[in-house]
C-alpha positions as CSV (number, residue, x, y, z in Angstrom):
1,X,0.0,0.0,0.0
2,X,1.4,3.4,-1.1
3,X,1.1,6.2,2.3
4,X,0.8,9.7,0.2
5,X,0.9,13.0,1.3
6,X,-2.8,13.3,0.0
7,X,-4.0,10.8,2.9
8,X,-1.9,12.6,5.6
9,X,-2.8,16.3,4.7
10,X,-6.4,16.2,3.2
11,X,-9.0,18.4,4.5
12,X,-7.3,18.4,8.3
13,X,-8.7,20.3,11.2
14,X,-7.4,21.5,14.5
15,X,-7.7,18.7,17.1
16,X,-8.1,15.4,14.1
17,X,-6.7,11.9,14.2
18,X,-5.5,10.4,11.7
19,X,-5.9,6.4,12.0
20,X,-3.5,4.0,10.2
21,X,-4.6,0.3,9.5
22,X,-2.4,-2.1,10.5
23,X,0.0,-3.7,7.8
24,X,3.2,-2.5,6.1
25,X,3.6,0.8,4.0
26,X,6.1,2.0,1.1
27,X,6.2,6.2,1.5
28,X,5.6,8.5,-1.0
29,X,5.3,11.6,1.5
30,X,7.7,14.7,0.5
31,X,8.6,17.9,3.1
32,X,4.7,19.0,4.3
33,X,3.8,21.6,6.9
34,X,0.6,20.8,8.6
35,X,-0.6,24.3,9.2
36,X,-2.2,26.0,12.5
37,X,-3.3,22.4,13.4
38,X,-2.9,20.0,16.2
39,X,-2.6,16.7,14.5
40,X,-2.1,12.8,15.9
41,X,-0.9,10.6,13.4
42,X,-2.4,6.9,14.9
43,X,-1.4,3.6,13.3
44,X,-1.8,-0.2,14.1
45,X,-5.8,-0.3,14.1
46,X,-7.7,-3.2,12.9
47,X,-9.6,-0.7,10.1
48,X,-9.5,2.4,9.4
49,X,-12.9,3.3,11.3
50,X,-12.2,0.8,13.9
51,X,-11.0,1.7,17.9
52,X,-9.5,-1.5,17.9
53,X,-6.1,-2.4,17.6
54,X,-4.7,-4.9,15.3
55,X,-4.3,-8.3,17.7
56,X,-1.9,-9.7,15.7
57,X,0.6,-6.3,14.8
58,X,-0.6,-3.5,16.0
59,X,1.5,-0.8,14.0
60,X,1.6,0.7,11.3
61,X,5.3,0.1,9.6
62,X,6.1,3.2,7.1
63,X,8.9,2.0,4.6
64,X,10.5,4.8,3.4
65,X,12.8,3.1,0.9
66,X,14.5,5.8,-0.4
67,X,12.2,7.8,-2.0
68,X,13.2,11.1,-3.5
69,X,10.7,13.6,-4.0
70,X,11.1,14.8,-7.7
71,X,10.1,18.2,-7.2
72,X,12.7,19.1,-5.0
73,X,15.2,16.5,-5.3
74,X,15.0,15.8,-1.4
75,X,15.0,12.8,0.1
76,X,11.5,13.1,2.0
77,X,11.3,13.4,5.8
78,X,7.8,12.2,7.3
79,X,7.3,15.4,9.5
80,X,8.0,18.6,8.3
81,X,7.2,21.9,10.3
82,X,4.1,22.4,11.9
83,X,3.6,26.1,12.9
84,X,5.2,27.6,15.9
85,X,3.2,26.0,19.1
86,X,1.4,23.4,17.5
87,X,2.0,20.0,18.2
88,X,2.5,16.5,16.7
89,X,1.5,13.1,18.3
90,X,2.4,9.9,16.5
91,X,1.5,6.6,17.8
92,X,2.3,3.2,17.2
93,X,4.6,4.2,13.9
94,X,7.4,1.9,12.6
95,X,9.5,4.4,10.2
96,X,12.1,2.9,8.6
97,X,14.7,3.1,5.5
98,X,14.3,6.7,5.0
99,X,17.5,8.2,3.5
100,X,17.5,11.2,6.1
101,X,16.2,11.3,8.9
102,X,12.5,10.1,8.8
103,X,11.4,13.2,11.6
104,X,12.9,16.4,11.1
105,X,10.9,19.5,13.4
106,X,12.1,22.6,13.5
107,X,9.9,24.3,15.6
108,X,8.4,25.4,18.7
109,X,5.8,23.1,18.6
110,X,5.3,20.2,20.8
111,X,6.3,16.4,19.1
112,X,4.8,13.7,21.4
113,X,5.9,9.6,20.3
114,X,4.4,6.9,22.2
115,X,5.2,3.3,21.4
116,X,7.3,4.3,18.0
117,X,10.2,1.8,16.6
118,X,12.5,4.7,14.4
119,X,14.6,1.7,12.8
120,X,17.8,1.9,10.1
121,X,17.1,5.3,8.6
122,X,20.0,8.2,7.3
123,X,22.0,5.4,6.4
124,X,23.6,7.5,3.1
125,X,27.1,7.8,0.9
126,X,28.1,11.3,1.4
127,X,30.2,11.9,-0.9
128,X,30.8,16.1,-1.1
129,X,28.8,17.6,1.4
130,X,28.5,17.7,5.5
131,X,24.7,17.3,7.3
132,X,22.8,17.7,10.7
133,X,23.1,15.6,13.3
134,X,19.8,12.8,14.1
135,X,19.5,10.6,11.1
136,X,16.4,8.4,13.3
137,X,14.8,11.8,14.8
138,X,16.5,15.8,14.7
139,X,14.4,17.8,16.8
140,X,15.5,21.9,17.2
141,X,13.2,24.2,19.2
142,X,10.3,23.2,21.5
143,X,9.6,20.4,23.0
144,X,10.0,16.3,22.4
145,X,8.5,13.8,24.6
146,X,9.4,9.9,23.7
147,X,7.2,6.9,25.7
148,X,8.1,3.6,24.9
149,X,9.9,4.3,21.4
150,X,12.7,1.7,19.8
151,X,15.5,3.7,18.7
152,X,18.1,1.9,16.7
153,X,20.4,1.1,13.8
154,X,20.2,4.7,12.4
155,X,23.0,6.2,11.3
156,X,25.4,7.7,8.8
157,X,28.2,5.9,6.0
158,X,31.4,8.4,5.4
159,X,31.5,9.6,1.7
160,X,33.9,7.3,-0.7
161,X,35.9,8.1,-3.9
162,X,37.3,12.0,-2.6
163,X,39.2,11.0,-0.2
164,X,36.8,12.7,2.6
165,X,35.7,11.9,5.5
166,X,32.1,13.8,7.2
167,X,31.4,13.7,11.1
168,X,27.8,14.1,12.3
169,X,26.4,13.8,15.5
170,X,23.0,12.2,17.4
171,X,23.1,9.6,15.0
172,X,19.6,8.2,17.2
173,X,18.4,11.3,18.5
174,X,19.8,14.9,17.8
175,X,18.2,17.9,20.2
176,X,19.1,21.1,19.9
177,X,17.3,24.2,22.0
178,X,14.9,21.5,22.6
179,X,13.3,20.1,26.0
180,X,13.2,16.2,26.4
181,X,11.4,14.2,28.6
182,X,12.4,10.3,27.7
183,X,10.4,7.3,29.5
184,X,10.8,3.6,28.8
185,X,12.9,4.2,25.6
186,X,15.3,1.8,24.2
187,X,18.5,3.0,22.0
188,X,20.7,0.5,20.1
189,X,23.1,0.2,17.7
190,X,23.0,4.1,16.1
């Protein structure tokens, strides 16, 4: 099943949830601001109209494989800015494969993520240029508050062929200007 930015962003209002049937996703979602919205982005659910959670895997798990939005030759992030003081809540996401880092907020919004696994993304050949630090989640400004998350195997390959070599930082979880509050969180391997 392909996850668009049409089914994320269409006709949203301050205060909606957005529910995710269970199963496996490939990404085709390029850089999106949500607006003057609060917004929860809620996956793992039997149906899409259902309150029940898939028995047998309840989450939703976002493949990001790569993709590389055409129109702006980036290579797409899930979350993009929401305006100043807004916040985000995503639940029971797997986001995985994504070339950068699969949540990227820059802003003073709030970003809440309960029971989230942010597995092998930013794993790239850079090969000219340096980057941010937090290829699984780079937070700047605001607040972030992680409950039960898995996050692991992100991380960053040095360029090849020019001789170069690139450091980064946060590989897991960058944070800059940003409060944190961390509870039952598990980091491996970034």
């Amino acid at each position: 099943m392909m996850l668009t930015n049409y089914l994320i962003t269409a006709k949203l209002k301050d205060g909606d949830v957005v529910r995710l049937k269970s199963g496996h996703y490939t990404a085709k979602i390029a850089p999106v601001s949500f607006g003057n919205i609060t917004l929860t982005i809620s996956g793992g659910y039997a149906g899409t109209d259902d309150d029940e959670l898939d028995e047998n895997y309840p989450y939703s798990d976002i493949d990001f494989a790569n993709y590389k939005d055409s129109s702006t030759s980036v290579y797409s992030f899930f979350l993009c800015k929401a305006k100043t003081g807004n916040s985000l809540t995503l639940e029971r996401l797997q986001l995985r494969g994504a070339r950068n880092a699969p949540i990227y907020k820059t802003n003073a919004g709030a970003l809440h993520l309960s029971d989230c696994h942010i597995i092998s993304n930013g794993w790239r050949n850079y090969t000219s240029t340096s980057v941010n630090g937090g290829r699984g989640i780079h937070a700047e400004d605001g607040s972030i508050t992680l409950s039960k998350c898995k996050i692991a195997y992100n991380g960053m390959s040095f360029g090849s062929g020019n001789g170069s070599t690139y450091s980064d930082h946060g590989y897991g979880l960058y944070l800059n200007n940003t409060t944190a509050r961390l509870t039952d969180c598990l980091f491996v391997g970034n």
